[in-house]
C-alpha positions as CSV (number, residue, x, y, z in Angstrom):
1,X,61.7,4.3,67.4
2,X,62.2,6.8,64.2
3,X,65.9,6.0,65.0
4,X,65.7,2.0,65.0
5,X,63.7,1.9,61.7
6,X,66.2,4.4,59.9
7,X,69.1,2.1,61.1
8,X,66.8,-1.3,60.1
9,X,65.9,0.5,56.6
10,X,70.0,1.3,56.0
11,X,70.9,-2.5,56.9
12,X,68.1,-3.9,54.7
13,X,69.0,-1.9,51.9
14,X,72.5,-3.2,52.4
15,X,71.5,-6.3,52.3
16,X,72.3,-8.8,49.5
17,X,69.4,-11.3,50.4
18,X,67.2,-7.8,50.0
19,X,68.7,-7.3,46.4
20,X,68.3,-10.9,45.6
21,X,64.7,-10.8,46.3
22,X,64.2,-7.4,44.2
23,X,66.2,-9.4,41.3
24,X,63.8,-12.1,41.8
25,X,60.9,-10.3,41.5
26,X,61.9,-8.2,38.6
27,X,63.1,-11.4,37.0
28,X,59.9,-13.1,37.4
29,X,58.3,-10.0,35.5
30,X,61.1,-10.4,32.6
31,X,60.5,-14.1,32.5
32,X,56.6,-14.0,32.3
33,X,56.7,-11.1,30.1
34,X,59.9,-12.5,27.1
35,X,57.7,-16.0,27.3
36,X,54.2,-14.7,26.2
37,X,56.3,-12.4,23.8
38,X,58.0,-15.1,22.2
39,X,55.4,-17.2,21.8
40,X,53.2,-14.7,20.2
41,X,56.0,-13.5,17.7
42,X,56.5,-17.2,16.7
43,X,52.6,-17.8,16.5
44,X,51.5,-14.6,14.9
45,X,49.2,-16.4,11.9
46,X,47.5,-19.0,14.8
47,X,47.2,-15.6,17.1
48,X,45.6,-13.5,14.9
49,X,42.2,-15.6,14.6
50,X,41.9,-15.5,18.1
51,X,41.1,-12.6,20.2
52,X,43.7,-10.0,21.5
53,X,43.4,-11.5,25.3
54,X,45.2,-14.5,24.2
55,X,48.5,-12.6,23.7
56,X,47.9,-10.4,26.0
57,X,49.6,-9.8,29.6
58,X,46.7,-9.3,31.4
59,X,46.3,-12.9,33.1
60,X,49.9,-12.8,34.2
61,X,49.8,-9.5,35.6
62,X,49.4,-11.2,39.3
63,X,50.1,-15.1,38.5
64,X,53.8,-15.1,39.8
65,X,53.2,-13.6,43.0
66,X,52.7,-16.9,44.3
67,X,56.4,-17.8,43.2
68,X,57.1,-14.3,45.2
69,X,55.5,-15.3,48.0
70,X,58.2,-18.8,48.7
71,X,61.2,-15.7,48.6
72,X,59.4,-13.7,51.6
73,X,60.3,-15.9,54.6
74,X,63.9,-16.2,53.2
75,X,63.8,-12.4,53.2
76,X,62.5,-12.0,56.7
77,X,64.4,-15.0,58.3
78,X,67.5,-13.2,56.9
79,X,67.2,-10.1,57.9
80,X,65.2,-10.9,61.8
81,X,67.8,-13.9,61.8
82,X,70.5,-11.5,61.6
83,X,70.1,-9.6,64.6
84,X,70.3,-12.7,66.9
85,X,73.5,-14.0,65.0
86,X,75.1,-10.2,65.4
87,X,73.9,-9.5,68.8
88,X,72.0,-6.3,67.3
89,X,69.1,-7.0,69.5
90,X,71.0,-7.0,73.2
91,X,72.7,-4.1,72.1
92,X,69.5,-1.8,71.3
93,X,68.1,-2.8,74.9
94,X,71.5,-2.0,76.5
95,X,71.5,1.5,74.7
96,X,67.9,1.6,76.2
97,X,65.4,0.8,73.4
98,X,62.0,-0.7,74.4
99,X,61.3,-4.6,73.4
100,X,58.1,-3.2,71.6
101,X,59.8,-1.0,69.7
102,X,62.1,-3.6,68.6
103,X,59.8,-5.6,67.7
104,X,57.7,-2.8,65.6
105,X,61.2,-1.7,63.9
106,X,61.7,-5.1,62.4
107,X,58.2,-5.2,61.8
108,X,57.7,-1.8,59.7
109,X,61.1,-2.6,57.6
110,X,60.6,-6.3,56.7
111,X,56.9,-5.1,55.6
112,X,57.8,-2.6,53.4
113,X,60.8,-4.4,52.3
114,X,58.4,-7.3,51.4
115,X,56.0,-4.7,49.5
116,X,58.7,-2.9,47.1
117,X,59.0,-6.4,45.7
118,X,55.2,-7.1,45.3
119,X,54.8,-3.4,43.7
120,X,57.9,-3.7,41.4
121,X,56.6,-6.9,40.0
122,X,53.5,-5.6,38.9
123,X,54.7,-2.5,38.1
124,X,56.7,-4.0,35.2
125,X,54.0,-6.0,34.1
126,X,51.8,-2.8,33.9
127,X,54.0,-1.6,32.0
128,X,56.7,-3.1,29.9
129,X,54.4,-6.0,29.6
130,X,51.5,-4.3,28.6
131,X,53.7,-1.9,26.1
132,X,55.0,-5.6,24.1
133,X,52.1,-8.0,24.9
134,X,48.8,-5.5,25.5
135,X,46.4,-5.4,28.0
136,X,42.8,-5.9,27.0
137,X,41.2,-7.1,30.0
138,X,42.2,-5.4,33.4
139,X,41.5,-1.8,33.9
140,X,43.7,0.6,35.9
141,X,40.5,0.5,38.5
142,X,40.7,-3.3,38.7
143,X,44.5,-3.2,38.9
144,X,44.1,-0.9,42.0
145,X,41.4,-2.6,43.6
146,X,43.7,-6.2,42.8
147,X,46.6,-4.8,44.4
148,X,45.1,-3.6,47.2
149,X,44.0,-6.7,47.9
150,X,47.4,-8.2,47.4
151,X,49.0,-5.9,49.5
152,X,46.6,-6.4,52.6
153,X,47.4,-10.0,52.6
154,X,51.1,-9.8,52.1
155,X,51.0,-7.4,55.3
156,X,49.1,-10.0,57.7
157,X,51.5,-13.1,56.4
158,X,54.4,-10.7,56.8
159,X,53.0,-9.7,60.7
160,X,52.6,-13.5,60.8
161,X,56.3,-14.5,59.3
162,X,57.8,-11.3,62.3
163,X,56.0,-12.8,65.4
164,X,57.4,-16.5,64.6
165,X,61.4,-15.3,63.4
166,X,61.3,-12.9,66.7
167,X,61.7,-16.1,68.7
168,X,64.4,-17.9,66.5
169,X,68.0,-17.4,67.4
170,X,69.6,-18.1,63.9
171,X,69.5,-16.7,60.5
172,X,69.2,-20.1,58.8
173,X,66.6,-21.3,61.3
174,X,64.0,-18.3,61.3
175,X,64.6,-18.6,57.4
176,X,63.5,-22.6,57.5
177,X,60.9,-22.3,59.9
178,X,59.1,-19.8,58.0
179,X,59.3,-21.2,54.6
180,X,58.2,-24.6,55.7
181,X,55.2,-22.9,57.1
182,X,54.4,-21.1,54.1
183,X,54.4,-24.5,52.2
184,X,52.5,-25.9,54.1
185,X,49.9,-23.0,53.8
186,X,50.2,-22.9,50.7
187,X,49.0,-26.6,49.9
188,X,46.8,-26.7,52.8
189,X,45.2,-23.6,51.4
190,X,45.0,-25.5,47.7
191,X,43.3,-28.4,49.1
192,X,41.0,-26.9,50.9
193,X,39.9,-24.3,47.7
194,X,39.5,-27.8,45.8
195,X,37.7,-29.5,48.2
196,X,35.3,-26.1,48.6
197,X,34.6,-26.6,44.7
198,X,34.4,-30.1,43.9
199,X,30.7,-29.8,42.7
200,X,27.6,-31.5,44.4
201,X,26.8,-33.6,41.6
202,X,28.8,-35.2,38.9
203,X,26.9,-34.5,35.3
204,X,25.4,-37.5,34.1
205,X,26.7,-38.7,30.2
206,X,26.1,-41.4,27.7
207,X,28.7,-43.4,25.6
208,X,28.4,-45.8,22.7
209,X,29.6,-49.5,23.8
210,X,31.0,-50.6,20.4
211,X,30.8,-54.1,21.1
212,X,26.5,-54.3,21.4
213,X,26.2,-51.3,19.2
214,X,24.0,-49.5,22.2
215,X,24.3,-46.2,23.9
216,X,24.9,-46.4,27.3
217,X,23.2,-43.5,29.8
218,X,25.0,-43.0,33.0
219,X,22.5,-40.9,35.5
220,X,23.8,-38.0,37.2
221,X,25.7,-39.3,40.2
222,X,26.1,-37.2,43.8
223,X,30.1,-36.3,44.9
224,X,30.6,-38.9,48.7
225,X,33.0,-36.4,49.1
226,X,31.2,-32.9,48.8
227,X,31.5,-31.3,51.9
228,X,28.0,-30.5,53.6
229,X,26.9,-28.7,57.3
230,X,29.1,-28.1,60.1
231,X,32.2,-29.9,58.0
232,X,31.8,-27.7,55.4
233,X,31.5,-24.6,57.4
234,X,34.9,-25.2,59.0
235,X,36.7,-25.5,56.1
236,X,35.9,-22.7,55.1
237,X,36.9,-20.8,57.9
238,X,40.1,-22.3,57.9
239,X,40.4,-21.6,53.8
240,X,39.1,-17.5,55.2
241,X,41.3,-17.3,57.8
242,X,45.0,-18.7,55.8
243,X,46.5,-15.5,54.2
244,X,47.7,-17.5,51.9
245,X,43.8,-18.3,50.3
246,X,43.7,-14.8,50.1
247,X,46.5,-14.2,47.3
248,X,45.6,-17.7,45.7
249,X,42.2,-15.6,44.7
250,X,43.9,-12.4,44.1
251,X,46.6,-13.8,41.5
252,X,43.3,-15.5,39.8
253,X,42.0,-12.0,39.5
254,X,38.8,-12.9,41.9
255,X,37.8,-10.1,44.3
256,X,34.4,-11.6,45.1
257,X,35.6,-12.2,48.9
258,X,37.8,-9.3,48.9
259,X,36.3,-7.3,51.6
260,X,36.3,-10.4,54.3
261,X,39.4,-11.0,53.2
262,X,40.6,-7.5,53.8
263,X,38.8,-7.6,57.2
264,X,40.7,-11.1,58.1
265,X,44.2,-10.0,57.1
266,X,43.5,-6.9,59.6
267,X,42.7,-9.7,62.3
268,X,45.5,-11.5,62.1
269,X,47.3,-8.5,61.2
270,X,46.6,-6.9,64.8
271,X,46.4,-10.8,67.1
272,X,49.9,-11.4,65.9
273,X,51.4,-8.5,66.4
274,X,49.8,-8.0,69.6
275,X,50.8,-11.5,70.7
276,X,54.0,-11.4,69.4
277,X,55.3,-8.1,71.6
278,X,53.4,-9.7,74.4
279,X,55.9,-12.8,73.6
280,X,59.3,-10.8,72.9
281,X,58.7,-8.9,76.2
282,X,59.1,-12.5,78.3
283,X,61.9,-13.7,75.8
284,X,65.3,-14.9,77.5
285,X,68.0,-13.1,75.2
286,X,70.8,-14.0,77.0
């Protein structure tokens, strides 16, 4: 298999959808980073009676990962796509190569492919961003412990993004599918969060009716749409078990669930690799 992921690794570094993606993700770090710059150099007086974080990089560190996260399945389309369209894939089984190691080739490149991108963002954050902005906030242990985090769940999506592309026979297709499914992720995973956190109650307040002169009370009132029992439980296990919820969290900075996040990205990690080999190893390639 050493053989198949060296030949994967040459064609995605040859590849211009690969060097797009790097682009974008270094661009995203340059656009984040000359906007807080710029408007703190055009602000400086209104800055300086507020405290350093304001100006600071620190809560943009992770935001734009999100952005990132729309170029993966364009990434992984492309390049899975691409050995259907070139007939890579019947020629590796002709020359005798195993389905499963195939499958794990395309698997092990378009992961770490995926990661250089989420590392190289950061990493210019961390530091060209700190060096003209500051970081006041996030500590080098926090950073870790984010991008850990980050990194776990960009793994599982990417397992997740593999197993669906393996059974698409075209570049463009693979490519649609996958994004389409990430959007709708995505959003599903952003109502869910705001349906999770809609509080129990809303607070009670008074306002002054300027017609009678009199201050009106209005009681505290309960949410008809707070989510209670059995209801509530399953949305949350759908919100748990989307890899997407997991980076929504991590770009806010929140590690609270961190560890049963980590533990559901290796989950779905493993049931979709394991499912899709099983899958690839019944797939008609003629």
């Amino acid at each position: 298999m050493s053989k198949l992921i060296s030949a994967n690794f040459v064609r995605l570094f040859k590849s211009g959808i690969f060097k797009l993606y790097m682009l974008f993700s270094a661009g995203m770090s340059a656009f984040l980073i000359i906007m807080r710059y710029t408007e703190y150099r055009n602000n400086m007086e209104q800055y300086a009676k507020l405290p350093p974080e304001y100006h600071s990089i620190d809560d943009l560190v992770f935001a734009a990962l999100l952005y990132i996260l729309l170029a993966v399945p364009v990434l992984v389309g492309s390049f899975v796509g691409t050995e259907y369209s070139d007939g890579t894939i019947r020629n590796k089984l002709i020359v005798g190569h195993k389905r499963s190691s195939i499958y794990l080739a395309n698997l092990i490149v378009c992961t770490t492919g995926v990661l250089i991108g989420i590392i190289l963002h950061i990493l210019i954050n961390c530091t060209v961003g700190a060096a003209l902005c500051g970081m006041e906030v996030l500590t080098v242990p926090k950073i870790l412990k984010i991008t850990l985090y980050i990194v776990t769940s960009f793994i599982s999506l990417t397992a997740f993004m593999v197993m669906l592309t393996m059974f698409v026979n075209s570049k463009a297709g693979a490519s649609v599918a996958v994004l389409i499914l990430t959007i709708i992720m995505f959003f599903a995973s952003l109502t869910i969060y705001s349906k999770l956190n809609s509080p129990e109650y809303y607070e009670g307040y008074s306002f002054l009716d300027e017609e009678t002169g009199e201050i009106i009370e209005i009681p505290e009132e309960k949410n008809p749409h707070y989510l209670t029992g059995t209801k509530r439980k399953v949305y949350q296990a759908i919100y748990d078990i989307i890899p997407v919820s997991h980076m929504y969290e991590a770009t806010g900075q929140s590690t609270e669930n961190s560890k049963k996040f980590a533990v559901y990205d290796g989950i779905i990690f493993i049931v979709t690799t394991s499912l899709g080999i099983l899958l690839f190893r019944r797939k008609d390639l003629k």
